[in-house]
KOLGUVO-276668 format. One record per residue (C-alpha): chain; residue in three letters; x, y, z; residue number from 1. Coordinates in steps of 0.25 Angstrom, whole numbers, plus 5000, padded with zeros to 4 digits. Example, Ala and Ser with C-alpha at 12.3 -4.5 7.8 and 13.67 -1.06 7.14 Angstrom:
2
NODE   ch    aa   east   north     up     i
NODE    A   ALA   5049    4982   5031     1
NODE    A   SER   5055    4996   5029     2
# end
This chain:
391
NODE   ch    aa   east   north     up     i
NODE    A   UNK   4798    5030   4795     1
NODE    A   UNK   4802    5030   4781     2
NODE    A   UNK   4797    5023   4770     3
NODE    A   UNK   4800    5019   4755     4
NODE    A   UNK   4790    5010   4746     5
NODE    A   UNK   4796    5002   4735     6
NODE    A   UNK   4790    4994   4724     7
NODE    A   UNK   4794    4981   4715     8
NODE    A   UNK   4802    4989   4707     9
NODE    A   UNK   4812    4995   4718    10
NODE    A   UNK   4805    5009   4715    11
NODE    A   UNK   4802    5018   4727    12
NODE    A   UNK   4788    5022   4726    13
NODE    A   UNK   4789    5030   4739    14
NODE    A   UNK   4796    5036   4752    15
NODE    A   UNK   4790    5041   4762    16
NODE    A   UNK   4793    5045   4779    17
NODE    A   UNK   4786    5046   4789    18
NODE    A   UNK   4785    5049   4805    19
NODE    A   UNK   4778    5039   4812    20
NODE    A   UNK   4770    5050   4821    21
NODE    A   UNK   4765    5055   4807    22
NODE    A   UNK   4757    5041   4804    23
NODE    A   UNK   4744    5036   4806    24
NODE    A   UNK   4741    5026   4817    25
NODE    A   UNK   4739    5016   4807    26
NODE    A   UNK   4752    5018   4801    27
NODE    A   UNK   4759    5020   4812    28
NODE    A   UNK   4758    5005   4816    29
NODE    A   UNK   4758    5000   4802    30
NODE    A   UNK   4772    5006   4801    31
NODE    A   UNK   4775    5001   4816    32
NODE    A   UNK   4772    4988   4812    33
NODE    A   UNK   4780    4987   4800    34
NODE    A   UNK   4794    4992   4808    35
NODE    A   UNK   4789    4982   4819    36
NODE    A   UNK   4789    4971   4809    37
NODE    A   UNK   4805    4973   4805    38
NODE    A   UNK   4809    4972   4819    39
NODE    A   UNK   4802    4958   4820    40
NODE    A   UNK   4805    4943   4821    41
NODE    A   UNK   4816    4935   4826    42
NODE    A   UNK   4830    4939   4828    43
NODE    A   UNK   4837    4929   4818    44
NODE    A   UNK   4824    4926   4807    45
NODE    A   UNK   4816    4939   4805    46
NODE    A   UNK   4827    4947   4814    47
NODE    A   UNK   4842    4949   4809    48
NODE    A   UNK   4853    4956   4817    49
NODE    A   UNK   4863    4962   4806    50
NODE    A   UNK   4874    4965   4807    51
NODE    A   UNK   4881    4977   4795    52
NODE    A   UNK   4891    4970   4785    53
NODE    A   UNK   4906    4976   4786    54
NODE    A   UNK   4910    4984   4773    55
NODE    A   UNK   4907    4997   4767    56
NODE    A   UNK   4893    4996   4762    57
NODE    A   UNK   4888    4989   4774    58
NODE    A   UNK   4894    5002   4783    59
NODE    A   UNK   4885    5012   4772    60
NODE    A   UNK   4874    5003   4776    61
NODE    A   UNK   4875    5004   4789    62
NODE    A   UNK   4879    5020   4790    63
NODE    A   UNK   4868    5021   4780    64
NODE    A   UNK   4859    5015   4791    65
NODE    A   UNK   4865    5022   4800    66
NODE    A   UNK   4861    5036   4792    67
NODE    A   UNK   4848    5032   4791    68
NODE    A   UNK   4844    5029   4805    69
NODE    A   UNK   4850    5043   4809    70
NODE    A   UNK   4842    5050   4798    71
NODE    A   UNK   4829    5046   4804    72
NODE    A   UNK   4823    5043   4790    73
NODE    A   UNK   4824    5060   4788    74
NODE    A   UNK   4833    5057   4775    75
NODE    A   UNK   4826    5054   4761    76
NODE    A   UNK   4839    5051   4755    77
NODE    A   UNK   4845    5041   4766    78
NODE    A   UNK   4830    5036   4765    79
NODE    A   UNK   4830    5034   4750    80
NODE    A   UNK   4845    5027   4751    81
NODE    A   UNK   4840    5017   4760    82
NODE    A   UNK   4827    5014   4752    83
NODE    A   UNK   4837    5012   4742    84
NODE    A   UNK   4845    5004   4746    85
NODE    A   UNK   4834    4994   4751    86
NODE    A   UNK   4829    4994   4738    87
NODE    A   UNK   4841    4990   4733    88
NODE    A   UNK   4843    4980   4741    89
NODE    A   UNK   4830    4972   4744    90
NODE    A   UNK   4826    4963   4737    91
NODE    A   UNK   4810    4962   4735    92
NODE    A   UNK   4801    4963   4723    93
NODE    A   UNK   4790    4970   4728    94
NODE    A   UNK   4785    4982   4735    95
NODE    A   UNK   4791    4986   4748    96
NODE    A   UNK   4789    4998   4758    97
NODE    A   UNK   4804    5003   4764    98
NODE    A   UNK   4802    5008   4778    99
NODE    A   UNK   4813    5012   4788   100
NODE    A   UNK   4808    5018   4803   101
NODE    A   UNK   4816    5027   4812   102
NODE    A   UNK   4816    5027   4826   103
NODE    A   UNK   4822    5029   4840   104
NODE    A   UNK   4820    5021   4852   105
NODE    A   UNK   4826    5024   4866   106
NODE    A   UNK   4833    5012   4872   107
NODE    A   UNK   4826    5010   4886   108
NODE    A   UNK   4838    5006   4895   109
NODE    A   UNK   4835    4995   4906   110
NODE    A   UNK   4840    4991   4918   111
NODE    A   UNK   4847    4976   4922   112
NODE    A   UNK   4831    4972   4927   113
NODE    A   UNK   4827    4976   4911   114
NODE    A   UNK   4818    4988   4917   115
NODE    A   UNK   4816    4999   4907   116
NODE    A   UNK   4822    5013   4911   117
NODE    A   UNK   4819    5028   4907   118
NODE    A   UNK   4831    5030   4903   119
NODE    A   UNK   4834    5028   4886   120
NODE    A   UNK   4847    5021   4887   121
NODE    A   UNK   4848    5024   4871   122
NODE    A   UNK   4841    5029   4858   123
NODE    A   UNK   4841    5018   4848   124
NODE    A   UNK   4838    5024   4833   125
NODE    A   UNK   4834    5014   4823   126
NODE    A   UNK   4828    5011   4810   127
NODE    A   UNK   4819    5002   4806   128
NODE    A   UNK   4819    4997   4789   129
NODE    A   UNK   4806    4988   4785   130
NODE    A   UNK   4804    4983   4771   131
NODE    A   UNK   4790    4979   4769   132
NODE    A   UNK   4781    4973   4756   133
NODE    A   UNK   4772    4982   4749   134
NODE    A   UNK   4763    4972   4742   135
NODE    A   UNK   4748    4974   4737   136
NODE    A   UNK   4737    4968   4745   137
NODE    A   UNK   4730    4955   4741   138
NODE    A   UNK   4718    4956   4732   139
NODE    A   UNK   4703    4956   4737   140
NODE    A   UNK   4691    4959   4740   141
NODE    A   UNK   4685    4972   4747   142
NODE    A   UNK   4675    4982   4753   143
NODE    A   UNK   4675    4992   4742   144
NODE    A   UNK   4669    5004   4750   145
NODE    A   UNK   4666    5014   4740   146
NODE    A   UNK   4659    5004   4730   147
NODE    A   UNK   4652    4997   4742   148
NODE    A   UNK   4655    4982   4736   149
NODE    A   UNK   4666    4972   4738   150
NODE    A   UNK   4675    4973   4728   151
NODE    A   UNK   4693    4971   4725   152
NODE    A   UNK   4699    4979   4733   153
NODE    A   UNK   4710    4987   4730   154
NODE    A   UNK   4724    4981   4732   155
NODE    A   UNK   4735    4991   4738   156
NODE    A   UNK   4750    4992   4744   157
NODE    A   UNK   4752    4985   4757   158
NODE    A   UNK   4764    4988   4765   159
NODE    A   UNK   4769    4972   4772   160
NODE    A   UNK   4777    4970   4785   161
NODE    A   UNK   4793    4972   4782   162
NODE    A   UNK   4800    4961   4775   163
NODE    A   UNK   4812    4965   4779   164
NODE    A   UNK   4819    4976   4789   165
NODE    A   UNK   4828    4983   4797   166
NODE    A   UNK   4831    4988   4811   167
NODE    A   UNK   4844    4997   4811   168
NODE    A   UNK   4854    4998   4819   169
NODE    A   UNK   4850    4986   4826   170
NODE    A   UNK   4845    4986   4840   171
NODE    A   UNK   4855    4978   4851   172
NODE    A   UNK   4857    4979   4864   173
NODE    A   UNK   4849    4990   4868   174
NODE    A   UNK   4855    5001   4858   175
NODE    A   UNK   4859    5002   4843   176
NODE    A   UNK   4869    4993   4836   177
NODE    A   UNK   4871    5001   4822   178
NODE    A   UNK   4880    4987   4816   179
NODE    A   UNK   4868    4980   4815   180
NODE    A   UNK   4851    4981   4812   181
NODE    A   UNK   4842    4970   4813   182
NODE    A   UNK   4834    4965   4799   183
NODE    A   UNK   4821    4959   4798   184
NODE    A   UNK   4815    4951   4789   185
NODE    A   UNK   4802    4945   4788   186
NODE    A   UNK   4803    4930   4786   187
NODE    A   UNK   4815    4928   4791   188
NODE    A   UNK   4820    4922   4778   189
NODE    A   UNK   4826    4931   4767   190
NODE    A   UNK   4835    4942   4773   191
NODE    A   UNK   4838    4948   4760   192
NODE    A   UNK   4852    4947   4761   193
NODE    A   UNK   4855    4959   4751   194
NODE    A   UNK   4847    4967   4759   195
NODE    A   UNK   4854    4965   4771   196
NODE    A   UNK   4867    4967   4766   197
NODE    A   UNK   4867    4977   4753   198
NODE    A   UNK   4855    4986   4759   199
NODE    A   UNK   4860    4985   4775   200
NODE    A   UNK   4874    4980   4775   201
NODE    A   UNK   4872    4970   4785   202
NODE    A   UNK   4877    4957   4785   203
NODE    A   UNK   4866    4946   4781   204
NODE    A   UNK   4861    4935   4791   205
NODE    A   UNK   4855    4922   4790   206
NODE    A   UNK   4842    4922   4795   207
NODE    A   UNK   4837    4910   4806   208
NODE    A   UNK   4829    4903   4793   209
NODE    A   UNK   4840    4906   4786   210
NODE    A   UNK   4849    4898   4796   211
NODE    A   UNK   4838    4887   4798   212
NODE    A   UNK   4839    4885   4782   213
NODE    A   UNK   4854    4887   4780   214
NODE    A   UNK   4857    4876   4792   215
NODE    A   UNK   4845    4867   4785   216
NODE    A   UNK   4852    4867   4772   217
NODE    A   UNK   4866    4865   4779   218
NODE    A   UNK   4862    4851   4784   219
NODE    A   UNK   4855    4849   4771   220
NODE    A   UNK   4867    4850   4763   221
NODE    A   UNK   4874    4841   4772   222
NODE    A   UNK   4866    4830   4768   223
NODE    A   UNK   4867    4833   4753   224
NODE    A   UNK   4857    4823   4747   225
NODE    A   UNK   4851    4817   4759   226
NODE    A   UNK   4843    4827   4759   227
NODE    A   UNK   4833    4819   4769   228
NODE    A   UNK   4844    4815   4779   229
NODE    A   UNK   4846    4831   4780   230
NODE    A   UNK   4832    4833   4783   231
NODE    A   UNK   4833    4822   4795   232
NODE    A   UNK   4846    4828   4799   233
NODE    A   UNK   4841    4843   4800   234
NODE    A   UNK   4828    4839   4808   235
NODE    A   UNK   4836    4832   4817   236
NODE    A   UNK   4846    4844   4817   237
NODE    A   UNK   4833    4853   4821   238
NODE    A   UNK   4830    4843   4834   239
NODE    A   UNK   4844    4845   4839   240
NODE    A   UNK   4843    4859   4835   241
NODE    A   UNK   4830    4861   4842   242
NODE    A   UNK   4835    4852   4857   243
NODE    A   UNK   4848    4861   4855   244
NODE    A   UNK   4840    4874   4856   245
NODE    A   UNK   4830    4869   4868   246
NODE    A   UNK   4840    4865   4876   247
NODE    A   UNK   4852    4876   4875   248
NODE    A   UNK   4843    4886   4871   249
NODE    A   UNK   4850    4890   4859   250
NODE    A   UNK   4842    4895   4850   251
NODE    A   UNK   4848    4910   4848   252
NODE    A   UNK   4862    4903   4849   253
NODE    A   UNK   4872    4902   4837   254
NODE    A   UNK   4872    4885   4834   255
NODE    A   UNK   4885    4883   4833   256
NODE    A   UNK   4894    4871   4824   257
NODE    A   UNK   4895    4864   4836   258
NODE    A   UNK   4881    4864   4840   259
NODE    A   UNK   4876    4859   4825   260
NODE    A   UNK   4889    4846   4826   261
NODE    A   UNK   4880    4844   4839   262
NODE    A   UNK   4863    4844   4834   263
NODE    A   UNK   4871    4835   4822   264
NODE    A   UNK   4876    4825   4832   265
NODE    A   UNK   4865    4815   4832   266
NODE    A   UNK   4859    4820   4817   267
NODE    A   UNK   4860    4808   4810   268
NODE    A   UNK   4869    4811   4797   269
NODE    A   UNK   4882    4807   4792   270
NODE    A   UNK   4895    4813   4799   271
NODE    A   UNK   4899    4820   4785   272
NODE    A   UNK   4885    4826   4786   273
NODE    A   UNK   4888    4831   4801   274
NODE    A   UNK   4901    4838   4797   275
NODE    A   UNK   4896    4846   4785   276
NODE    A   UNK   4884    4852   4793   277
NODE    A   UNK   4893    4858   4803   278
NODE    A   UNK   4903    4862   4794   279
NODE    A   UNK   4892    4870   4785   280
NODE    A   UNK   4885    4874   4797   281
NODE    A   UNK   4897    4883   4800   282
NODE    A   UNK   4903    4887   4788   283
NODE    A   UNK   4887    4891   4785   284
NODE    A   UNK   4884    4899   4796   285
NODE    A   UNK   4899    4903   4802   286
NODE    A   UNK   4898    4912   4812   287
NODE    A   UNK   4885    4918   4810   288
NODE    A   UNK   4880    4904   4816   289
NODE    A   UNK   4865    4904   4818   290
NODE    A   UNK   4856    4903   4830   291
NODE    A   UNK   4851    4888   4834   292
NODE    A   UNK   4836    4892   4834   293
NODE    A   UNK   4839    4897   4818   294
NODE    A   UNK   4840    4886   4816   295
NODE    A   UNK   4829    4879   4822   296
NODE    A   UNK   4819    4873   4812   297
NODE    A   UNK   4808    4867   4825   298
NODE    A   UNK   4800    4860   4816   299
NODE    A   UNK   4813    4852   4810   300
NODE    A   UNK   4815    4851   4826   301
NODE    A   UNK   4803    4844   4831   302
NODE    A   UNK   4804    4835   4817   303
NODE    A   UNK   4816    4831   4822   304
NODE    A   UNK   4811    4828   4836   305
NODE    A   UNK   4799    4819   4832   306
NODE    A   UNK   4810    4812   4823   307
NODE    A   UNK   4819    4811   4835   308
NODE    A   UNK   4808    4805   4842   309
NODE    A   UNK   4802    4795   4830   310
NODE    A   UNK   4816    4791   4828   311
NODE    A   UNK   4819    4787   4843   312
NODE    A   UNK   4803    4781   4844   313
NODE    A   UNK   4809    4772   4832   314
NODE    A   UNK   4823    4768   4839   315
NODE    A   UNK   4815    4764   4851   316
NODE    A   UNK   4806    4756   4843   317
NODE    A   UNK   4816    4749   4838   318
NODE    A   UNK   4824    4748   4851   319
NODE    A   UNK   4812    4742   4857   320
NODE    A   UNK   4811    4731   4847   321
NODE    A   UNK   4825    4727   4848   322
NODE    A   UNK   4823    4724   4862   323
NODE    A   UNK   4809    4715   4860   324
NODE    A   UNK   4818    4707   4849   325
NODE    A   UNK   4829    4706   4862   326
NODE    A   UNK   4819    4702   4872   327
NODE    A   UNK   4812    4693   4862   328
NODE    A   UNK   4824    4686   4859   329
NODE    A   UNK   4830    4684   4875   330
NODE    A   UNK   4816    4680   4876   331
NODE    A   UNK   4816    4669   4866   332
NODE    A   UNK   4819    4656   4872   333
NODE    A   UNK   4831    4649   4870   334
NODE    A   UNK   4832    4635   4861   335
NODE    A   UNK   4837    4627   4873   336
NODE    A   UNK   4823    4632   4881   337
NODE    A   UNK   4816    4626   4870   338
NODE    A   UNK   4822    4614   4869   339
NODE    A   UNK   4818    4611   4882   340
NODE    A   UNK   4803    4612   4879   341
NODE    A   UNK   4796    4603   4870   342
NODE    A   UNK   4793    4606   4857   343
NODE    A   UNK   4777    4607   4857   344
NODE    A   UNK   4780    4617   4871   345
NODE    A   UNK   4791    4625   4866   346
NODE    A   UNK   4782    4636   4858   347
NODE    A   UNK   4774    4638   4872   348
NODE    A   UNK   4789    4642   4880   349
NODE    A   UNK   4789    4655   4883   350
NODE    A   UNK   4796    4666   4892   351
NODE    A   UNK   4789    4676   4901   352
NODE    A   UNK   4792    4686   4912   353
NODE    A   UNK   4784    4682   4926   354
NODE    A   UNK   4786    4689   4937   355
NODE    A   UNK   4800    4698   4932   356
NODE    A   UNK   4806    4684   4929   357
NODE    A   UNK   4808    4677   4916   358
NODE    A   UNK   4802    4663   4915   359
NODE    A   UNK   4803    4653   4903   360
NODE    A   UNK   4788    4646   4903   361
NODE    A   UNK   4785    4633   4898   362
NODE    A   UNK   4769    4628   4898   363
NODE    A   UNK   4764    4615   4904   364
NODE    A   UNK   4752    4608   4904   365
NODE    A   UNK   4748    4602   4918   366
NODE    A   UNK   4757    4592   4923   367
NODE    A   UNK   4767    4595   4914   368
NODE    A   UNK   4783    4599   4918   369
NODE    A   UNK   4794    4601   4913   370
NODE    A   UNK   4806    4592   4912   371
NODE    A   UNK   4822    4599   4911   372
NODE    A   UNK   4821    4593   4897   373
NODE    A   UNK   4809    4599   4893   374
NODE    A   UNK   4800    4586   4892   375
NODE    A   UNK   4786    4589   4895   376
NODE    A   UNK   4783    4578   4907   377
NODE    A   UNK   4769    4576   4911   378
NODE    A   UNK   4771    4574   4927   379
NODE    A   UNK   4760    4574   4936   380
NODE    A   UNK   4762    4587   4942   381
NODE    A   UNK   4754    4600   4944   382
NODE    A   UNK   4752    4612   4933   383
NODE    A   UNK   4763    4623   4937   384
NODE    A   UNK   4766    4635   4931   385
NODE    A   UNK   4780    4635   4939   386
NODE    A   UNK   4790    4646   4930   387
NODE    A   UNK   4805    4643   4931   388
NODE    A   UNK   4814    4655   4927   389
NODE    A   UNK   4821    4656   4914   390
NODE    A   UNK   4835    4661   4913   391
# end
């Protein structure tokens, strides 16, 4: 292990190596933690794969890479360069430790069942580059020892897990790709482009929050003004989005222009809006199309379902009511009914549904009928309830 600590000025303060067998217990981990950290994360956020850039400064990256590796942190000068070089290139106002680790690790070979064999099918020899903040601890109170009281304790240099890092050459299957090395960063946002390319001579990648936001902004430009109808459409956007990853399952799969036409389909927009999100979708990303799951936002998605569902609990609201106002008025009794029925009766007609069978009923006192013409006639006759069908 190799080590360079740097403060706010870009001035070296100091270089140091190290053998890990040579370290307390204490450290040992410390350290171990630190290199852990820079492998960490998620292929596609806190994970890049790079690939190097073509062109003569990116090749003296690479051999210089190369170089390094092979010198197993034994050369001050190639150390210096590289520290250099970093320097250089990040971008950070602060104090930062530089640490690079050297190791070898025997590729197990395995059989078609997975097992693990004895035999190394392969040494993999790799370096590992973690930049970390060196910033001084917070302010506070303290068991002062020596004078026996609580008192201010002293403020001192703490070394923080790596911002950025390193793993080079990259590691695919099962052996050593020397074209590529695979970054970290820590929050998955800022890559520090000129980084990656003046200090590595790699080619930069979006991250998957930098799609997310890229694809965000794609929409919203659509939309121009109407900047509420772009927030409608994206959390719409999300649901499709979401349904099209759960059921194909293609979250690690590039989205294609096709795909994006299709999560637009139902997204209520102007057609203009459509065509100029698919059109910037694929002059934005080209071929370096990202992965569906970058793209994801699954608070925006289960926004957009409970809007999906609000919005269909709405149109059968309305649908329902649509069909009352049909059914009362078929159910309102027609003029010529009316005219059969005398005037002081007719607000007591009414229609009713006995026995699965629609009947029109008119009350009569006792001894009352009812003649064709609709006069009441009082005839000696007993109290019925008789119902007669109305078509």
């Amino acid at each position: 292990m190799a080590g360079c600590y740097v403060n706010g000025e870009k001035e070296i303060l100091l270089e140091f190596t190290e053998s890990f067998t040579d370290l307390s217990e204490d450290e040992f981990f410390k350290y171990l933690e630190i290199a852990k950290k820079a492998l960490s994360g998620t292929l596609g956020s806190n994970l890049l794969d790079l690939e190097f850039d073509r062109g003569q400064e990116a090749d003296e990256r690479q051999r210089f890479l190369l170089t390094l590796k092979s010198s197993k942190l034994k050369n001050p000068d190639l150390l210096r360069r590289f520290y250099e070089q970093v320097i250089a290139q990040y971008d950070n106002p602060g104090n930062y430790l530089i640490l690079v680790f050297h190791d070898i690790y025997d590729v197990i070979t395995r059989a078609k069942d997975r097992a693990k064999l004895d035999e190394s099918e392969e040494v993999y020899e790799y370096i590992i580059c973690a930049i970390c903040p060196v910033e001084l601890s917070k302010p506070g109170l303290g068991y002062r020892e020596e004078e026996n009281r609580i008192g201010l304790r002293e403020r001192d240099w703490v070394v923080g897990l790596p911002e950025i890092g390193f793993l080079y050459p990259s590691f695919r299957n099962r052996g050593s790709d020397v074209n590529a090395l695979l970054y970290y960063i820590k929050n998955g946002k800022e890559i520090h482009p000129t980084f990656v390319e003046q200090a590595l001579g790699c080619q930069t990648k979006r991250t998957a929050y930098e799609e997310k936001q890229t694809f965000q902004e794609i929409v919203q430009d659509a939309f121009g003004a109407q900047s509420d109808q772009a927030d409608a459409a994206f959390v719409a956007l999300q649901r499709n989005l979401n349904g099209l990853i759960e059921v194909e399952e293609r979250g690690e799969s590039p989205l294609t222009t096709s795909e994006v036409s299709g999560l637009l389909e139902d997204v209520e927009m102007p057609q203009e809006v459509r065509e100029q999100i698919e059109r910037d979708y694929q002059q934005t990303f080209g071929d370096a199309l990202p992965a569906a799951g970058h793209l994801l936002d699954r608070k925006l998605a289960e926004e957009g379902m409970r809007r999906a569902q609000t919005m269909e609990l709405q149109s059968q609201i309305v649908s329902l009511q649509q069909q009352l106002q049909q059914t009362q008025a078929e159910g309102a009794l027609p003029d010529r009914i009316l005219q059969l029925v005398p005037s002081e009766r007719r607000g007591q007609v009414r229609t009713q549904i006995l026995d699965g069978q629609r009947y029109l009923l008119i009350p009569l006192a006792d001894g009352e009928t009812m003649a064709a013409d609709g006069a009441a006639q009082a005839e000696q006759a007993p109290a019925s309830d008789d119902r007669v069908p109305w078509d």
